[in-house]
Every structure is written in structure tokens, then in C-alpha cells.
Backbone bond lengths (Angstrom), bond angles and torsions (degrees), N, CA, C in turn:
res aa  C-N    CA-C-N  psi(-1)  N-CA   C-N-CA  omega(-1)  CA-C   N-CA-C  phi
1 X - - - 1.449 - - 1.523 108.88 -
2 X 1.526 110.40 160.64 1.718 101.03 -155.75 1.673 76.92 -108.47
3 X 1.255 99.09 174.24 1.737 125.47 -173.36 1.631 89.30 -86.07
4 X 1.173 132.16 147.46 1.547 153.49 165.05 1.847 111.06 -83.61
5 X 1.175 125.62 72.18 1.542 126.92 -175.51 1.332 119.41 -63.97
6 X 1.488 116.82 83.10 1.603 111.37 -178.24 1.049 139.91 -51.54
7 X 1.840 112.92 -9.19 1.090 105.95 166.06 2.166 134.77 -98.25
8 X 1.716 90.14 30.68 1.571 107.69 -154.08 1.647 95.01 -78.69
9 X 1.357 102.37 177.74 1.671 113.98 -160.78 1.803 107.37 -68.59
10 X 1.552 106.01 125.17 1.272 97.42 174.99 1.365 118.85 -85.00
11 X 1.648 117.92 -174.04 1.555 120.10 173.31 1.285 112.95 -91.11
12 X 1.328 130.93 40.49 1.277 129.07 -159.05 1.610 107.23 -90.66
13 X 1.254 120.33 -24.86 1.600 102.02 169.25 1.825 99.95 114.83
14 X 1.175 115.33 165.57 1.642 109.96 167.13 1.420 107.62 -104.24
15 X 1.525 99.40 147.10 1.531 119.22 -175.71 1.959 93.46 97.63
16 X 0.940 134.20 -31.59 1.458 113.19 161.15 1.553 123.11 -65.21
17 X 1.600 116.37 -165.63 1.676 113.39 -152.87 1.720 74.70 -144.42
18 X 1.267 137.59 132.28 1.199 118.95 117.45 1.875 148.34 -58.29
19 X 1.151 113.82 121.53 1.132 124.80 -158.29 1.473 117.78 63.54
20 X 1.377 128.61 14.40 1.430 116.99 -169.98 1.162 112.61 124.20
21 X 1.610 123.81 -33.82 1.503 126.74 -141.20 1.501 106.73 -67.63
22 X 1.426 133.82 107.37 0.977 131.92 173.84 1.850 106.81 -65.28
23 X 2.032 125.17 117.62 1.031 123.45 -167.27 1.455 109.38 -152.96
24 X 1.528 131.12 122.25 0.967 127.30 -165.25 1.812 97.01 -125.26
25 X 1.140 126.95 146.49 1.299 150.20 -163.48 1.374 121.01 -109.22
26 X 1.425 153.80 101.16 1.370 114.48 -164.60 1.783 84.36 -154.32
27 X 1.194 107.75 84.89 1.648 150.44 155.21 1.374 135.02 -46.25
28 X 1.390 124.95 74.41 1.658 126.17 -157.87 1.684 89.81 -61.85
29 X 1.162 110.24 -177.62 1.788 119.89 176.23 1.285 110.40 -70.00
30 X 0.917 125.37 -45.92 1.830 121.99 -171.31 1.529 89.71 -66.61
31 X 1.369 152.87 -63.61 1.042 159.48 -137.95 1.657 117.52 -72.07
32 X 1.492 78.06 -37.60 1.535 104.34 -168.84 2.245 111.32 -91.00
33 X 1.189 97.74 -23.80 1.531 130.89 179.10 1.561 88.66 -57.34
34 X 1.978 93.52 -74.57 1.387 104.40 -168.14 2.064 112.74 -52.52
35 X 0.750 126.22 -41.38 1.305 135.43 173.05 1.548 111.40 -53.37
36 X 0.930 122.85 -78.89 1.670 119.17 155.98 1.478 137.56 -34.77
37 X 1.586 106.20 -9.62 1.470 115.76 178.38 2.011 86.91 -119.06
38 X 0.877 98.28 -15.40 1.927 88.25 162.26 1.266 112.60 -80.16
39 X 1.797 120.55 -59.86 0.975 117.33 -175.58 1.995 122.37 -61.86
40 X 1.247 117.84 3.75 1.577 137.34 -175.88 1.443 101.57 -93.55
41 X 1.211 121.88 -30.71 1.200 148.22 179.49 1.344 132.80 -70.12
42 X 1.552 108.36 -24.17 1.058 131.15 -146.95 1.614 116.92 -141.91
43 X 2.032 88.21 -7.70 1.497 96.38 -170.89 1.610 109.64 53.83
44 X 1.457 145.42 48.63 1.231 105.96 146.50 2.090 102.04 -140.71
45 X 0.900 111.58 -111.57 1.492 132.92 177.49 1.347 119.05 -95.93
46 X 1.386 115.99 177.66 1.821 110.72 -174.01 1.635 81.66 -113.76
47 X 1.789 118.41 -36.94 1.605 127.90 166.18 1.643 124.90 -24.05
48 X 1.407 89.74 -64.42 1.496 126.27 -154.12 1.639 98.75 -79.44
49 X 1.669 110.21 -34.41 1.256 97.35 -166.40 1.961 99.06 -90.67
50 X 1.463 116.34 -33.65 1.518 111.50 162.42 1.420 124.33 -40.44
51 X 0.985 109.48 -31.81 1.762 122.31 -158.94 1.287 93.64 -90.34
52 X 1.590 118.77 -25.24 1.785 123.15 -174.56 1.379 97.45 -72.53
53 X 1.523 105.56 -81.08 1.779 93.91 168.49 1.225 146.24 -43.23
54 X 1.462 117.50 -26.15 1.636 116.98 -167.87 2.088 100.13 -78.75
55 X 1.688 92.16 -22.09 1.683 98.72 -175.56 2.109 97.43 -84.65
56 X 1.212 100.28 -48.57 1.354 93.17 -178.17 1.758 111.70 -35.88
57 X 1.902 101.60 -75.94 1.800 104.16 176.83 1.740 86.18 -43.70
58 X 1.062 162.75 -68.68 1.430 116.70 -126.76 1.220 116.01 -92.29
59 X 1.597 120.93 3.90 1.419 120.57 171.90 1.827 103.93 -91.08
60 X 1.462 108.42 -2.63 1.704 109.30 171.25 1.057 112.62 -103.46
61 X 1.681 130.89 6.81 1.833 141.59 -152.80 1.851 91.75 -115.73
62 X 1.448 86.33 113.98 1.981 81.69 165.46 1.743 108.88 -49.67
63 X 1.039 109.39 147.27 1.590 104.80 -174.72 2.196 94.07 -145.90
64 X 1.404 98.38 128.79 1.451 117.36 -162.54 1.544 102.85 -83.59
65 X 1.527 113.36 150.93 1.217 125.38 -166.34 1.392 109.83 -55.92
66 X 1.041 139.89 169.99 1.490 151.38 -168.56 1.680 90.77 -83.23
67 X 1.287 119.98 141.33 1.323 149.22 161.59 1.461 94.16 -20.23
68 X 1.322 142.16 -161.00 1.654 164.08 67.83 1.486 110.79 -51.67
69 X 1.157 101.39 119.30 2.109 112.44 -165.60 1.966 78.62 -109.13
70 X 1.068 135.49 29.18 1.253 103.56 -175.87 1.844 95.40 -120.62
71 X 1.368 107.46 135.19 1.679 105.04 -175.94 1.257 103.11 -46.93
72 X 1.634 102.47 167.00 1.231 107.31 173.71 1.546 106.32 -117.36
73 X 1.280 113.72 6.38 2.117 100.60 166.70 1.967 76.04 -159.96
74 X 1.148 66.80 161.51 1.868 89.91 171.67 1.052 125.08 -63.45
75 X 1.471 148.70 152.05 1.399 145.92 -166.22 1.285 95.16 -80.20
76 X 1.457 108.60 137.50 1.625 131.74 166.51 1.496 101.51 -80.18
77 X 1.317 138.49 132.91 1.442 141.56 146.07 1.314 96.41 -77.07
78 X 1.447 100.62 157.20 1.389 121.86 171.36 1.497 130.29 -43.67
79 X 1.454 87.19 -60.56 1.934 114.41 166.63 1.536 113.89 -33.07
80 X 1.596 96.04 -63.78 1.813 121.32 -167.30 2.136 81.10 -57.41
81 X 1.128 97.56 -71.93 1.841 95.09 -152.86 1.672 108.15 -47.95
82 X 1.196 112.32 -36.41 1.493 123.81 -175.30 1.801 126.60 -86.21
83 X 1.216 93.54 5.92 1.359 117.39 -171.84 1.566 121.13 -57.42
84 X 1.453 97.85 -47.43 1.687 120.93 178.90 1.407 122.85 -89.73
85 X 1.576 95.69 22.56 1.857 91.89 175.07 1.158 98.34 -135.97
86 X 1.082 127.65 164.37 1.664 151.33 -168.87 1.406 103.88 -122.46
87 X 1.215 114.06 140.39 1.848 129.93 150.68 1.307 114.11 -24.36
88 X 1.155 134.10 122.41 1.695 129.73 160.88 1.376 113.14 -66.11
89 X 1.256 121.49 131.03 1.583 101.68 -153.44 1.681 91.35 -93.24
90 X 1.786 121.80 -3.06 1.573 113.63 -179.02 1.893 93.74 -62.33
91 X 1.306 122.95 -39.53 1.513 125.87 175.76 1.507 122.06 -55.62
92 X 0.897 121.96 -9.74 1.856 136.34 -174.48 1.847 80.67 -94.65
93 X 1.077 140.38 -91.31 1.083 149.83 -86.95 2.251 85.02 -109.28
């Protein structure tokens, strides 16, 4: 029995991202020729087969630890930050 690869090509359609991946393509004719006579080749999509590679390199791409999502000082209210200044009184007048 074969292994199930979770990260393999979804049905998502063109103009979507798998998982998020913001990815733009920009393919002179010969390049783009060649890709379409792979994907003929291959029985599937010109989509399906980008999305194969761009996921393949990224399971071979060092990829950096996750952010810290946790603030780094406590939320200021408005009140609290604005507290220590006064009206210009040239603005009253």
C-alpha cells in the first residue's frame, strides 16, 4: 500500500493558493509551450502540475521558525496614551 502525501496537488482551481501561498507565475511562450507539452504528457493540468513543484521545493526549502504572535507590551487605550496632554489653548480660541 502506497503512503498518502498530504502535501500533494489540490483541486483548487487557478487563481487560488494552496495553503495560503501567495505565488505569481510570469512565463514567456517557449516556457510556457514547454509546460503544456509536460502537462499533455502527464495527463493532468499546467495548475496542478506548478502547484506539484512549487510544494515539492518547499518540502526541500529550509523554512524559518514560526513568528512569536504574542504582543510585546499591553494595549494602550486612547484615554491612558492621551492622558498627559492638555488642549492648546491657540485651538480653543
Amino acid at each position: 500500500m502506497s503512503e498518502v502525501h498530504p502535501t500533494g496537488p489540490t483541486a483548487l482551481g487557478p487563481g487560488t493558493t494552496p495553503g495560503g501561498i501567495p505565488l505569481r507565475l510570469h512565463l514567456a511562450e517557449p516556457e510556457y509551450a514547454a509546460l503544456v507539452r509536460n502537462t499533455l504528457g502527464r495527463h493532468t493540468t499546467a495548475s496542478a502540475l506548478v502547484e506539484l513543484l512549487v510544494l515539492r521545493a518547499l518540502e526541500h526549502a529550509d523554512v524559518p521558525q514560526p513568528a512569536d504572535t504574542t504582543p510585546k507590551r499591553r494595549h494602550t487605550t486612547y484615554d491612558d496614551a492621551t492622558s498627559g496632554f492638555t488642549r492648546d489653548a491657540r485651538a480653543l480660541s
